[in-house]
C-alpha positions as CSV (number, residue, x, y, z in Angstrom):
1,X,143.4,135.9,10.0
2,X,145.3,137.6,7.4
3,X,148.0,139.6,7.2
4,X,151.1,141.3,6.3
5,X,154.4,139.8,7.0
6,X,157.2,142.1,6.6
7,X,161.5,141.5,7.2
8,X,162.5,144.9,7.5
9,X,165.5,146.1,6.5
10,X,166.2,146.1,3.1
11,X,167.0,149.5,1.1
12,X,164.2,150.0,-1.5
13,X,165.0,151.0,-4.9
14,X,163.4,151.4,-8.6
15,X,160.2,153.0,-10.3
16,X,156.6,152.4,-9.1
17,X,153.7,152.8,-11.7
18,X,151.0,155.1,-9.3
19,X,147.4,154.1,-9.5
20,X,144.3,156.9,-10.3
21,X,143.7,158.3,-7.5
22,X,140.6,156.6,-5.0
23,X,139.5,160.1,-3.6
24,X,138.8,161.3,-7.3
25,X,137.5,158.1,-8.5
26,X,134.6,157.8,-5.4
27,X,132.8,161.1,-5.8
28,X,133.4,160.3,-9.9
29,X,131.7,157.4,-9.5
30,X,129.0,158.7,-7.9
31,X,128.5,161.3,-10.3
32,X,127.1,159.4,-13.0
33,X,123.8,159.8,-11.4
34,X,123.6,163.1,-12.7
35,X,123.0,162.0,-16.3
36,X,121.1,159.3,-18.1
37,X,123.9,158.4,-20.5
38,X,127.5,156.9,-19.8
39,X,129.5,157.8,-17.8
40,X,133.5,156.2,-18.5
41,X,136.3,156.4,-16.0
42,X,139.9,155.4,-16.9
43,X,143.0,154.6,-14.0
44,X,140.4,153.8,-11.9
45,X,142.1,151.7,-8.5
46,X,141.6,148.2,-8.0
47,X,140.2,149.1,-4.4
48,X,137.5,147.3,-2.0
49,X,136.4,151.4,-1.2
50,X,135.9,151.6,-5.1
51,X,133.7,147.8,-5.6
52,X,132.4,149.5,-2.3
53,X,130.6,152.5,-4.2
54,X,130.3,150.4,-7.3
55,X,127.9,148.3,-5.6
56,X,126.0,151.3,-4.1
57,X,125.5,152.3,-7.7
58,X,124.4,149.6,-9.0
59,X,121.7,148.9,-6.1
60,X,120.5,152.4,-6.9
61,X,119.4,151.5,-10.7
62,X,123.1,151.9,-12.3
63,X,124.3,149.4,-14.7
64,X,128.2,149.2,-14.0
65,X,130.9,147.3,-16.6
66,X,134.4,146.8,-14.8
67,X,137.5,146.1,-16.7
68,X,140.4,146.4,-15.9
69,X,141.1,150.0,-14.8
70,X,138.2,151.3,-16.6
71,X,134.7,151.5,-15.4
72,X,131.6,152.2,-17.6
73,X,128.9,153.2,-15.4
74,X,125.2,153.6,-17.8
75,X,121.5,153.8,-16.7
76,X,120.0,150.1,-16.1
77,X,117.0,150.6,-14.8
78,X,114.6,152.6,-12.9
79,X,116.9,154.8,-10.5
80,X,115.8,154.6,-7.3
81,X,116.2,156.9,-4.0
82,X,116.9,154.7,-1.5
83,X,120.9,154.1,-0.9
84,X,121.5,150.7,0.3
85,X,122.6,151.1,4.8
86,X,125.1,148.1,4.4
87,X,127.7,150.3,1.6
88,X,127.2,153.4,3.1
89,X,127.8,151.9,6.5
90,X,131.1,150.9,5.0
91,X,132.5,153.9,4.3
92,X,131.8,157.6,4.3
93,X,131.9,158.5,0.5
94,X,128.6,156.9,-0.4
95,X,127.2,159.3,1.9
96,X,127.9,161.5,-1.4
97,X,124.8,160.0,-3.4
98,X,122.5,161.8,-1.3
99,X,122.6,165.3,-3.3
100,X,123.1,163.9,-7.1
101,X,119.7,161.4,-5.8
102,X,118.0,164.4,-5.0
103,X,118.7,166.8,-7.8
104,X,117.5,163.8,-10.6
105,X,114.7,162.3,-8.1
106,X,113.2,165.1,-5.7
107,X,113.7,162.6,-3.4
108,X,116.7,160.7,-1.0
109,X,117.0,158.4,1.7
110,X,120.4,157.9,2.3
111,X,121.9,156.4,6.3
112,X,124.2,158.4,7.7
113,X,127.9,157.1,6.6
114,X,130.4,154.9,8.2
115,X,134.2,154.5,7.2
116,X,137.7,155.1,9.6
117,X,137.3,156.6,13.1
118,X,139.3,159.4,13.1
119,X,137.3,162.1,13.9
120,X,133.7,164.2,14.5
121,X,133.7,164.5,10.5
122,X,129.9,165.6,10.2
123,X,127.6,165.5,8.0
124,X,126.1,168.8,9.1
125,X,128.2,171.0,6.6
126,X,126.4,168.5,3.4
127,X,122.6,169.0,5.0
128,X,122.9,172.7,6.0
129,X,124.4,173.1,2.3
130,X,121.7,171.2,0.6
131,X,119.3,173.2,3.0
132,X,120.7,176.6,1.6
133,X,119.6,174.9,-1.7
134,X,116.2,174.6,-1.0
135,X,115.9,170.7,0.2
136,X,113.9,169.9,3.4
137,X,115.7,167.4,5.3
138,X,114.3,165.1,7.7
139,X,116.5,163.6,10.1
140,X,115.4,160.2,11.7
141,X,117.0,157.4,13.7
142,X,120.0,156.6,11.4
143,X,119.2,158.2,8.0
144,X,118.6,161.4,6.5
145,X,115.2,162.2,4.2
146,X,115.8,165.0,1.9
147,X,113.8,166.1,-0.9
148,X,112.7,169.1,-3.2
149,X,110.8,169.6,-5.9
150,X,113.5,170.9,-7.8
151,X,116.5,172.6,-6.0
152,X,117.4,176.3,-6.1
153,X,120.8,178.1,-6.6
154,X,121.6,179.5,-3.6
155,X,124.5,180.6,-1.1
156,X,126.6,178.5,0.9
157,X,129.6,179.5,3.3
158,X,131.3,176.7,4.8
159,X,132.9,177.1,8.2
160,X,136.0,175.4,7.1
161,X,136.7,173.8,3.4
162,X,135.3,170.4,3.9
163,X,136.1,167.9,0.4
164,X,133.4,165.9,1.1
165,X,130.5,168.8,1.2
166,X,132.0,171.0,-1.6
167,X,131.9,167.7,-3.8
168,X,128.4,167.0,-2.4
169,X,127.0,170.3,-3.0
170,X,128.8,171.3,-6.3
171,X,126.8,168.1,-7.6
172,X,123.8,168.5,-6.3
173,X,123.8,172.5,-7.7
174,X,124.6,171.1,-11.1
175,X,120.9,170.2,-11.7
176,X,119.6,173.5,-9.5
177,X,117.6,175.8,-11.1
178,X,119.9,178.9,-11.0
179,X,123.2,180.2,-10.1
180,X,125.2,178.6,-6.6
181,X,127.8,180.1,-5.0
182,X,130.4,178.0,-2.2
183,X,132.3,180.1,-0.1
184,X,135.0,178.7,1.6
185,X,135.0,176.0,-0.8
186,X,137.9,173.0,-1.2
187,X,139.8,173.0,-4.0
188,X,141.9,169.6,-2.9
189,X,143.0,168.0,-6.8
190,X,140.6,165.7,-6.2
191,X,137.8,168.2,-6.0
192,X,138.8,169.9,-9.0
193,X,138.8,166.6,-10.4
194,X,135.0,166.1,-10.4
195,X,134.8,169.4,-11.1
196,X,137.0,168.3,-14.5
197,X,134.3,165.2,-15.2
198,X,131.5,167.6,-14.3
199,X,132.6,169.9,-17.1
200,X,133.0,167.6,-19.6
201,X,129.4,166.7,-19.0
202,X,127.8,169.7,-19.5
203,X,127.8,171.5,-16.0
204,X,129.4,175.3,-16.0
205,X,131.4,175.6,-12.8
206,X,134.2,177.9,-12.9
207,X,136.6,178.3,-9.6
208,X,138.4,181.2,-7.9
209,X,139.9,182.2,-4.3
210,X,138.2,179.4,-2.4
211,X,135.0,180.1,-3.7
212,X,133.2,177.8,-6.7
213,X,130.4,179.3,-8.8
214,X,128.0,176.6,-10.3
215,X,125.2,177.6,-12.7
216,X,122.8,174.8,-13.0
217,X,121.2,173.3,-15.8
218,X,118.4,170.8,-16.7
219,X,120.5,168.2,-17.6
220,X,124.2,166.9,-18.0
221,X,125.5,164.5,-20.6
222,X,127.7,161.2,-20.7
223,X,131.7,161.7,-20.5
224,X,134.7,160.0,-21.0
225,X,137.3,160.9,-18.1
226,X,140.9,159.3,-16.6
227,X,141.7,160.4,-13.0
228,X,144.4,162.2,-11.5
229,X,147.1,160.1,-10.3
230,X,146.9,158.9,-6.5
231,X,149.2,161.3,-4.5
232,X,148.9,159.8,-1.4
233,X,149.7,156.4,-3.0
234,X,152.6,158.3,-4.4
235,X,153.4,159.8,-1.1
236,X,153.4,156.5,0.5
237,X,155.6,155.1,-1.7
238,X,158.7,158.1,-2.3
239,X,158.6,157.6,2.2
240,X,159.0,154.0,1.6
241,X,162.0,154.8,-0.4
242,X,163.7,157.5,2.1
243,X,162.6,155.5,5.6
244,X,164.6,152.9,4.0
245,X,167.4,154.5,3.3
246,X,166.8,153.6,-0.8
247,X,165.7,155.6,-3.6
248,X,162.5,155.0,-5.2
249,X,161.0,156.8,-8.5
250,X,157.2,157.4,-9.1
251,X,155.2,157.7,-11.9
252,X,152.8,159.2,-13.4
253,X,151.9,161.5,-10.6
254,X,151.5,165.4,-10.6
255,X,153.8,167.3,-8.8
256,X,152.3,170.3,-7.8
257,X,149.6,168.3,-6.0
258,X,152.4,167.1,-3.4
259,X,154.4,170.7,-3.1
260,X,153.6,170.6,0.6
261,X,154.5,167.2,1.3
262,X,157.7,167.6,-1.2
263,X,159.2,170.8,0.6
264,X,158.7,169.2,4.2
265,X,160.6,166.1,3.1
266,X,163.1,168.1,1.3
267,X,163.4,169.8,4.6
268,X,164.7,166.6,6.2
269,X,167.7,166.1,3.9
270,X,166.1,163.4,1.8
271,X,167.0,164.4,-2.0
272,X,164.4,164.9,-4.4
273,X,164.4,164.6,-7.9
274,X,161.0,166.3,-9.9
275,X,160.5,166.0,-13.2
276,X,157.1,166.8,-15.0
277,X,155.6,163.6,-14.1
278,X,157.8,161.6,-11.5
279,X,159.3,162.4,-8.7
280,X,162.4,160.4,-7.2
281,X,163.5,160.2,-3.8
282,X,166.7,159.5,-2.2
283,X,167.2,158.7,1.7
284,X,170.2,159.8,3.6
285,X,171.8,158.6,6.5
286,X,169.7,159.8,9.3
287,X,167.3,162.3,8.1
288,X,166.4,165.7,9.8
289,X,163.7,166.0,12.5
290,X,161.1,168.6,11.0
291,X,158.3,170.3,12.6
292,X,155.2,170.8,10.5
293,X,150.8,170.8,10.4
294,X,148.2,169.7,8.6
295,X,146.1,172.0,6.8
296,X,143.3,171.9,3.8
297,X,145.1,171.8,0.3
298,X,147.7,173.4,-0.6
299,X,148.5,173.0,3.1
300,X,150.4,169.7,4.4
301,X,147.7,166.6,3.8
302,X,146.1,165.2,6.4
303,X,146.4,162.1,5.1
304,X,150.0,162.1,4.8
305,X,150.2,162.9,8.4
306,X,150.9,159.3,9.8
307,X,153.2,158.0,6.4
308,X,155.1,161.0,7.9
309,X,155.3,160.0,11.4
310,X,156.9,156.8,10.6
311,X,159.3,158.4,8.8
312,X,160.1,160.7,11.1
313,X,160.1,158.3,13.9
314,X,163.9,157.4,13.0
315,X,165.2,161.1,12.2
316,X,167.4,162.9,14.2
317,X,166.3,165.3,16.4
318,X,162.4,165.8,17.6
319,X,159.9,166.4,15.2
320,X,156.5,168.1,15.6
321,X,153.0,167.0,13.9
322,X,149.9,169.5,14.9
323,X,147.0,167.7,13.3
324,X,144.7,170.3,12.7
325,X,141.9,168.6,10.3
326,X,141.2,165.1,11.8
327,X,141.2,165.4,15.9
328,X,141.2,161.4,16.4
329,X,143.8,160.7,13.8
330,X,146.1,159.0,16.2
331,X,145.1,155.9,16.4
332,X,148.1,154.2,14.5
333,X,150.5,156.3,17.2
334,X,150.3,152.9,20.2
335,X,151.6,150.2,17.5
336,X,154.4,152.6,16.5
337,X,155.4,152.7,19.9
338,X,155.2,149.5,20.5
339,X,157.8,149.1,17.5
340,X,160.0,151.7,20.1
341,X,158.8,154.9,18.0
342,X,159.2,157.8,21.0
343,X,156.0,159.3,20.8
344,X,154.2,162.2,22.8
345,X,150.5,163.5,22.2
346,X,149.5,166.5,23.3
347,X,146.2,167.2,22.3
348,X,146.4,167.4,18.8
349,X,149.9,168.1,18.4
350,X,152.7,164.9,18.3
351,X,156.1,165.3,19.8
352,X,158.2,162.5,17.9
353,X,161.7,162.1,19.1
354,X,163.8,160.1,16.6
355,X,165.3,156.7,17.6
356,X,168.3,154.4,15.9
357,X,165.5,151.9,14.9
358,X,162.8,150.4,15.1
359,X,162.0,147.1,16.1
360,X,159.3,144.4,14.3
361,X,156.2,143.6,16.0
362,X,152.9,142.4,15.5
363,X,150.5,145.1,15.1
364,X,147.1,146.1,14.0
365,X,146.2,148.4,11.0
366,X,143.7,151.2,12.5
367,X,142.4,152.9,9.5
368,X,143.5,153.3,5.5
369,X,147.1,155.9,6.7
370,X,147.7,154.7,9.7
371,X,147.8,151.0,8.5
372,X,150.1,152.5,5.5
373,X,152.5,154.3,8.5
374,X,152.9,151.2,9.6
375,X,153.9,149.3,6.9
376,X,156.3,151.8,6.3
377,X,157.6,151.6,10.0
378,X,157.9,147.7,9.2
379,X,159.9,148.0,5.8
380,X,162.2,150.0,8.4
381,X,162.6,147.9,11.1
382,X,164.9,145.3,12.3
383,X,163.5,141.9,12.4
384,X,159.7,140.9,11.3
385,X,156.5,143.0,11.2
386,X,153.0,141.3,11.7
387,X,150.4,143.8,10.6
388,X,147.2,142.7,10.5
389,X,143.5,144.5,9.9
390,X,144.4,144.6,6.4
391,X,140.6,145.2,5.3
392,X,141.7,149.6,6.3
393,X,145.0,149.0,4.6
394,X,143.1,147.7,1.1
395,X,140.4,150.2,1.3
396,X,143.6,152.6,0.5
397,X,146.2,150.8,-1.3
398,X,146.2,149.1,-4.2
399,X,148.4,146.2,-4.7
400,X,150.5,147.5,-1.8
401,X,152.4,144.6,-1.1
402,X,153.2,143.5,-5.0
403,X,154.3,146.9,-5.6
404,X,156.7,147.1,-2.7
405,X,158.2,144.1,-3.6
406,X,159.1,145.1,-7.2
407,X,161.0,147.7,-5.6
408,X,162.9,145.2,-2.7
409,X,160.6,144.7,-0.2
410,X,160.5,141.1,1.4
411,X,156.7,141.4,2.3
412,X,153.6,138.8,1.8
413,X,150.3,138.3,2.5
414,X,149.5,135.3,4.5
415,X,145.6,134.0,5.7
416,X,147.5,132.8,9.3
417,X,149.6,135.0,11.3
418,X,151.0,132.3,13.2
């Protein structure tokens, strides 16, 4: 079994190079099937979610060229409409092929996704949108038919901003005959990410007050395009710093895409240091218990929401998480407790009243954050940290462990836990 062996502890300190982020370079990836002619993606992560989609492309028809960070994604073949069950049982991303599939072929047959349990997360929001389009979809035992002759610009109003069906239906209009409005829309930096790439293939979208306007056209063109830097990686790794009591420096990453996160930490004493592209954080003694919830960007990340936890698991005071995106995302909360975090759901709302420390045990990774909230906990901790389940903690994070010991960190990777 493999896993992650951690001797908490240690203060971290230093600068952390931050990898392109994986939520931009997914829905990316997957837009190359809008075009005919290469597609080139720079800072792309060195993740099993990105080989993940990678493969899903190149099962489809795609011809795919990996160096490096840089991927080169051209046509191959005949495309085909059929999205291989095994990847997009895997993880939910590669449910994102289904509109781009349609809008080139007229015709997809995609299986509904997999990836981490933490929540309902439908699909509804992407059919109902691709309905709105024109697409009749045919829902069978495990996989979704949809197809059109050629999709129509039409008008979509989310309930909430999903990520997943704005970046689903904004590619999907992109090859609609006429103009398509999304109300309600996301406008995460990862969205407006694609939205970048999109552009600089051809597609006219233009953005405003939640709602996206995309005018279609026959046909988009090949790009060249780097990602945004990861700023949950980012995230992660300024929390390793302050749960430590260090101070650790990031770089590249974009500021204003963590202002939420970065005015909630600065809330808990921790000093911050921003330039244009870094950001440095410092720990204190015994940071400040904070209350705060999750909401859609700008809000307070979802994702960020068990990182946090951990941290806050050693502050002083009682600290409040409402976790109002991902219902289930909890999961994680049992092993922090066992590592004698003081923890208290209610519903979707965590009471988290700050201990002295916390103590190593061996504990398993749930999904991508929480198995990061949990190395955190462990680089924290007096004594040694087991983690195992490491396949939801590489989805997520790349090169965790060699970046955390450039910074201090006496963690390894071992095939026996023993």
């Amino acid at each position: 079994m493999k896993s992650l062996v951690i001797e908490g502890g240690e203060p971290l300190s230093g600068s952390v190079p931050i990898s392109g982020a994986k939520n931009a370079a997914l829905p990316s990836c997957i837009a190359s099937l809008l075009t005919e002619e290469p597609i080139v993606l720079h800072s792309v992560p060195q993740l099993r979610d990105v080989s993940t989609i990678l493969y899903t492309l190149g099962a489809l028809g795609k011809r795919v060229v990996r160096h490096d960070t840089s991927v080169s994604i051209a046509t191959g073949g005949t495309l085909i409409p059929e999205a291989n069950a095994y990847s997009v049982g895997q993880m939910r991303a590669s449910f994102l092929v289904l509109g781009p599939l349609v809008a080139r072929l007229g015709r997809a047959v995609v299986p509904l996704p997999g990836g981490c349990a933490i929540g309902a997360r439908p699909v509804d929001l992407h059919l109902e949108g691709l309905r709105a389009l024109g697409a009749r979809v045919e829902e069978r035992v495990g996989v979704v038919v949809v197809s059109a002759d050629r999709l129509i610009g039409g008008t979509i109003r989310f309930p909430f901003p999903s990520v997943g069906a704005t970046e689903q239906i904004i590619m999907a209009a992109c090859l609609a005959q006429g103009k398509t409005v999304i109300h309600n829309a996301a406008t995460e930096p990862e969205v407006m990410d694609l939205i970048d790439l999109l552009s600089k293939m051809g597609a006219e979208i233009s953005v405003g007050n939640r709602r996206i306007h995309v005018t279609g056209k026959r046909s988009l063109g090949g790009a060249e395009h780097t990602l945004i830097p990861d700023r949950m990686e980012a995230a992660t790794l300024l929390l390793a710093g302050a749960i430590t009591r260090g101070s650790v420096s990031v770089s590249p990453v974009c500021p204003e895409h963590l202002d939420a996160f970065l005015e909630s930490l600065r809330s808990t004493g921790v000093k911050l240091e921003v330039g244009e592209t870094s950001i440095t954080a410092t720990g204190i003694a015994r940071p400040i218990a904070v209350s705060l919830e999750t909401s859609p960007y700008p809000g307070f990340p979802t994702d960020l929401h068990p990182p946090m936890s951990a941290f806050l698991s050693t502050a002083a005071g009682t600290s409040a998480i409402v976790e109002s995106v991902f219902e289930r995302r909890f999961a994680y909360t049992s092993a922090l407790s066992k590592m004698g975090a003081h923890i208290v759901q209610d519903g979707t709302s965590l009471m988290i009243q700050g201990v002295d420390e916390l103590i190593g045990q061996q504990v398993e990774a749930p999904d991508i954050r929480g198995g990061a909230a949990l190395v955190l906990a462990g680089l924290a901790a007096r004594g040694r940290t087991i983690i195992t389940g490491l396949d939801h903690i590489d989805r997520g994070h790349a090169n965790l462990e060699t970046k955390l010991r450039s910074i201090g960190a006496r963690i390894e990777r071992r095939e026996d836990s023993a």
